[in-house]
Each structure stands twice: as C-alpha cells, then as structure tokens.
C-alpha positions as CSV (number, residue, x, y, z in Angstrom):
1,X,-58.6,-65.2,51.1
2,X,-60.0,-62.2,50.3
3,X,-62.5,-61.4,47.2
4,X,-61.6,-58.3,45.6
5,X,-63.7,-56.2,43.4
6,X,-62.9,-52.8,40.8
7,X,-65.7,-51.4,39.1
8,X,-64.8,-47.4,38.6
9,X,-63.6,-47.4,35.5
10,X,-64.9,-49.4,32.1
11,X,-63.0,-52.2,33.6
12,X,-64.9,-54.3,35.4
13,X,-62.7,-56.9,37.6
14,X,-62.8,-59.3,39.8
15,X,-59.4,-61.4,41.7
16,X,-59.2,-63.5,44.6
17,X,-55.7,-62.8,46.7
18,X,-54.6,-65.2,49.4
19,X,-51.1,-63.8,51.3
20,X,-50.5,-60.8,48.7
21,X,-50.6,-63.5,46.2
22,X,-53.7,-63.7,43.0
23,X,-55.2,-66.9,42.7
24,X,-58.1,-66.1,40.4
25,X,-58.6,-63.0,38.7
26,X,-61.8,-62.1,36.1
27,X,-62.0,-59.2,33.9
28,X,-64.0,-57.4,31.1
29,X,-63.4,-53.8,29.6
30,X,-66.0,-52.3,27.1
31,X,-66.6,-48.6,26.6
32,X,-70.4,-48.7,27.4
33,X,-70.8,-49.7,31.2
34,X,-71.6,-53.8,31.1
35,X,-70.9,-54.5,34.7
36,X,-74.5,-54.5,36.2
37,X,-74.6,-57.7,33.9
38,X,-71.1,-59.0,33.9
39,X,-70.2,-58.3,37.5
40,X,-71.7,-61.3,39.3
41,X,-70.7,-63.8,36.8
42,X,-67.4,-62.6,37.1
43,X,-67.3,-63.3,40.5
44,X,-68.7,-66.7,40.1
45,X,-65.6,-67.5,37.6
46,X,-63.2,-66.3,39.6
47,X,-64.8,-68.6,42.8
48,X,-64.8,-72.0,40.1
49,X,-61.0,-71.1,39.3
50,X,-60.0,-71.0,43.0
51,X,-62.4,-73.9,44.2
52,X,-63.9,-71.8,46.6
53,X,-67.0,-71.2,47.9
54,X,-68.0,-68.2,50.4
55,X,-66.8,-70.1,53.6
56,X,-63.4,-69.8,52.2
57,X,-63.2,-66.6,51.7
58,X,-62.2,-64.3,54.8
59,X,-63.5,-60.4,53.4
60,X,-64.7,-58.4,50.5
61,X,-62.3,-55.8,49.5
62,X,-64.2,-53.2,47.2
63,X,-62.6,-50.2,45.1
64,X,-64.2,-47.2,46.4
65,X,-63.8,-44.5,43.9
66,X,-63.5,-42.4,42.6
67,X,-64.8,-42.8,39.4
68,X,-68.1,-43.3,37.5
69,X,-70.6,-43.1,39.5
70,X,-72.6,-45.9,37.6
71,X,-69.9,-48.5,38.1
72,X,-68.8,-47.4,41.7
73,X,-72.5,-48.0,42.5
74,X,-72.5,-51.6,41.1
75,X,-69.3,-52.7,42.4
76,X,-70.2,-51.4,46.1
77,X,-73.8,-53.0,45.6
78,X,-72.8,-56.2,45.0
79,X,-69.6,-56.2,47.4
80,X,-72.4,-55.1,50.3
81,X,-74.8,-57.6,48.8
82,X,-72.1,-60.5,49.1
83,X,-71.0,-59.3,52.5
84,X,-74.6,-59.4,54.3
85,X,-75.4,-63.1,52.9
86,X,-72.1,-64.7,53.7
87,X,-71.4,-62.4,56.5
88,X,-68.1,-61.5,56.0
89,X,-66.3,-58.0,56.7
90,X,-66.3,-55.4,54.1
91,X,-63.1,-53.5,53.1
92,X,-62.3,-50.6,51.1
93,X,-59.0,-49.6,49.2
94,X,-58.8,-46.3,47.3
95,X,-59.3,-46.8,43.4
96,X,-56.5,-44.5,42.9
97,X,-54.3,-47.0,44.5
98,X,-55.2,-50.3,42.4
99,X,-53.0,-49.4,39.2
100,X,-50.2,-51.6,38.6
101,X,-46.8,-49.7,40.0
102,X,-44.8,-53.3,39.8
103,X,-43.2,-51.9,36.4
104,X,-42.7,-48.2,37.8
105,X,-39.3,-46.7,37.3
106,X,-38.4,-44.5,40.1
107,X,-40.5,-43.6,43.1
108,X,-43.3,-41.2,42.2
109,X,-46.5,-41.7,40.7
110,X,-49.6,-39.9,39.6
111,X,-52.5,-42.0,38.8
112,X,-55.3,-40.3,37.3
113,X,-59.0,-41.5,36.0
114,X,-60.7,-39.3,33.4
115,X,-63.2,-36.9,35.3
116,X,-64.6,-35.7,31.6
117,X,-63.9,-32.5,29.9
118,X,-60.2,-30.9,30.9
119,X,-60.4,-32.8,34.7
120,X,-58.9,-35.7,36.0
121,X,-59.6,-37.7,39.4
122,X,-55.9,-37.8,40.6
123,X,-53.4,-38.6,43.9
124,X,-49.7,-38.3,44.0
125,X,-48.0,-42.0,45.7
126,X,-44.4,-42.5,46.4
127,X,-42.7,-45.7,46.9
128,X,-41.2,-46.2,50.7
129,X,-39.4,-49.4,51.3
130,X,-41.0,-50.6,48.4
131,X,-44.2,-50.1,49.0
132,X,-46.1,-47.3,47.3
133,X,-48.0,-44.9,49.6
134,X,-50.7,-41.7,49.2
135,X,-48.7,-38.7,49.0
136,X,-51.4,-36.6,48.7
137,X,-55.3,-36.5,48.8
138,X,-57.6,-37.5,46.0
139,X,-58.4,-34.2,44.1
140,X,-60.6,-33.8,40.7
141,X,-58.0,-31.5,39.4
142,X,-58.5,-29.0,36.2
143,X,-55.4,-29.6,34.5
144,X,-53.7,-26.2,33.6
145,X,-50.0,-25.6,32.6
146,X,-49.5,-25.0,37.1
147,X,-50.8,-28.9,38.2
148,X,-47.9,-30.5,40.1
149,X,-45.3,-27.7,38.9
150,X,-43.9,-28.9,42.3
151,X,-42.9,-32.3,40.3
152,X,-41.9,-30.9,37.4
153,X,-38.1,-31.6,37.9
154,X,-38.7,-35.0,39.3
155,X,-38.7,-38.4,38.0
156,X,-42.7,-39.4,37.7
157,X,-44.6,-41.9,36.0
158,X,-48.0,-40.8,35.2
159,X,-50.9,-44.1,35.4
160,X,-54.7,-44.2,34.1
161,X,-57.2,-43.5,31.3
162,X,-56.3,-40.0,31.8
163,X,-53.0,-39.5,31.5
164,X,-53.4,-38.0,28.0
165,X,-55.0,-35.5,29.4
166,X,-51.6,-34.4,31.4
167,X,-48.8,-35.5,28.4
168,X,-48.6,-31.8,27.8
169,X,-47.1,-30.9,30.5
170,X,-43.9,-29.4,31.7
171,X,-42.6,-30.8,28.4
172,X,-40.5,-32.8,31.1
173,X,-38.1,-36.2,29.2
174,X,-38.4,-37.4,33.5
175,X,-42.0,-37.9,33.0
176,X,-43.2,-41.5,31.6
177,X,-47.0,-41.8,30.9
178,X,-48.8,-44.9,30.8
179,X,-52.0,-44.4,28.6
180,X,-53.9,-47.4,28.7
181,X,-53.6,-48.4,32.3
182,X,-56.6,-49.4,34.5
183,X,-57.5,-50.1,38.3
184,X,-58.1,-53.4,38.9
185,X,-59.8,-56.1,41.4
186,X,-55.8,-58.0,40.8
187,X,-54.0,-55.4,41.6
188,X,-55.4,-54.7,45.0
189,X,-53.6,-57.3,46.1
190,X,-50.2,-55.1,46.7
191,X,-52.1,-52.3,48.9
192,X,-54.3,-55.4,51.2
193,X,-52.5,-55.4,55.4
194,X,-51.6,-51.4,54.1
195,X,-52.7,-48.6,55.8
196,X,-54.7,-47.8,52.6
197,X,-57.0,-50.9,53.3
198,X,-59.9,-49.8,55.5
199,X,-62.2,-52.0,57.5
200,X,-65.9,-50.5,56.4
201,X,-69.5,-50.2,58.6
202,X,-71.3,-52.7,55.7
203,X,-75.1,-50.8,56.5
204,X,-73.5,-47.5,56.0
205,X,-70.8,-47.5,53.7
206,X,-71.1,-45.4,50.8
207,X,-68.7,-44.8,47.4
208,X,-66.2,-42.2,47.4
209,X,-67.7,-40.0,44.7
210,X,-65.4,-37.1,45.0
211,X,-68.2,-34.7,42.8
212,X,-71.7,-34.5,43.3
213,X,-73.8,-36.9,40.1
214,X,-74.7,-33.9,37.4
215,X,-77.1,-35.8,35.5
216,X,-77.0,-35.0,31.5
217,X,-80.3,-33.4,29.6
218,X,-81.6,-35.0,26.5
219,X,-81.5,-32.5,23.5
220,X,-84.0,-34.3,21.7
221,X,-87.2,-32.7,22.1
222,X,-90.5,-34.3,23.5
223,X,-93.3,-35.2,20.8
C-alpha cells in the first residue's frame, strides 16, 4: 500500500494504491490555496475508507513539482512529516506525470501547469507498450508561435490548467486539448514500479521548483 499525495496545483489530493490499483482516494479543488488546512484531513479520510492505519501502509509517494510553490511546500511537508513518525520510505513521482492519460488517443502528450503570465511548466510523454514515459525534460516554456514546432504534424493531446495557454497553436485538427485537467494523488497510481518513481533521502529532499520563488509587492501604500 502506498499513500500518495498531489498538492501542486489548486487540487489538493490524496489516494491510497495497492498493486496499481486505487482503494481510497480524497480530493478538494478551490482557487485560493486551502490545503495547509485540508491536506491532513484528507489523508485521514482516505486512511478510514481503506481501514488502514500507518502500519499498513508500505511508503509515501509525494508529487514533486513543479508547480506552486505554496502547495508543493505543503504537500512535501506533510509527506516528510508522515514519513519520519511512521518511518516509512519516501517516494517522489514528477507532477508532470500524474494527469490522467487512460482516455488519451494516440501516443503523445504534453502536460502543462500554468507558470502565470504567457509560461507554462511542461514535458513531452509518449506511450511505449502502454505505458506513458518522459520524452523530454520539464521546462517552464514561454509559449511563442515555435514551441514544439517539432510536433506540429503529429497526433498530440495537450493535458493541464494550461493548455489554453497553447490552443493557439499550429492551428493543427491532430491536436486535442484537455482544459480542465489536474494532477492528482489517484492518478499516481499508473507511474508507481516506473522508472519515474524515485526512492527520496527523507532529511534532504526538497520540491522540484523549476524557477526560483519571486515574491509579489503590495501596491498599497504604508500609513
């Protein structure tokens, strides 16, 4: 059993997988960032559904960005924080990776998670035996009329919050976008026993932030 945890984007999900397989899953979306409050709760449903307890569970699995760098902090906090008290061995999986590609026609896929202004947070995967795999490293891309002219003939399927962001592109019929999509703790469970799944030093593992936190300044002056 492994406890899996997503918390890069504004949804904020837990799942328990057992053999590739969901047996409890827990999730909450909201636009302004509620998982510092909902996060542990979540976990504790998802442990009542499956009758568990933390002796039964074998690992914690965490999404590892990139994404905001609020949420990536909460989810790796508490997946660290779970980890040292039940000592169990802490996995990573790239958030990139935890889309749903079940319902993908054809082989390629660009996920992509909004990066703000005209960027996105994106990786190429192609399916191999069934299995989807990285084709390419995580980038934070500034999307132009040129990104991924090398697909622009293929058949792709374009995943995440920010795949409005690319719709304009190579004004391609091949290309299917799937707006609304979100990583997620459930999800994880077709990349777990892949190559993509990384065993993770619990004192010094760190999120993957891609870009380094730019902090936003008040315009509201100081009385």
């Amino acid at each position: 059993m492994i406890l899996c945890i997503e918390t890069a984007t504004k949804n904020c999900s837990v799942a328990i997988v057992s053999d590739n397989r969901v047996i409890a899953q827990s999730a909450e979306r909201a636009d302004k960032f509620v998982h510092g409050e909902r996060l542990h709760l979540l976990v504790q449903e998802c442990m009542q559904t499956a009758g568990l307890d933390y002796s039964g569970i074998q690992g914690v699995c965490v999404g590892k960005g990139p994404g905001s760098y609020t949420g990536l902090r909460i989810g790796v906090s508490a997946a660290k924080g779970i980890c040292y008290a039940a000592k169990l061995p802490l996995y990573s999986l790239p958030t990139l990776g935890c889309f749903d590609m079940t319902q993908v026609k054809g082989d390629e896929v660009i996920a992509v998670i909004d990066a703000r202004r005209d960027e996105v947070y994106a990786q190429h995967w192609v399916r191999k035996e069934g299995v989807f795999h990285p084709a390419s490293a995580v980038e934070a891309v500034i999307v132009t009329e040129k990104s991924w002219e090398h697909l622009a003939n293929k058949q792709v399927q374009v995943i995440g919050d920010a795949a409005e962001k690319v719709s304009h592109l190579h004004g391609n019929s091949n290309w299917i976008y799937a707006e609304n999509a979100y990583p997620s703790a459930k999800d994880m469970a077709n990349l777990l026993d892949t190559p993509a799944m990384v065993k993770e030093d619990v004192a010094y593992f760190e999120p993957y932030y891609l870009k380094d936190f730019v902090a936003l300044k008040s315009t509201k002056k100081l009385l």
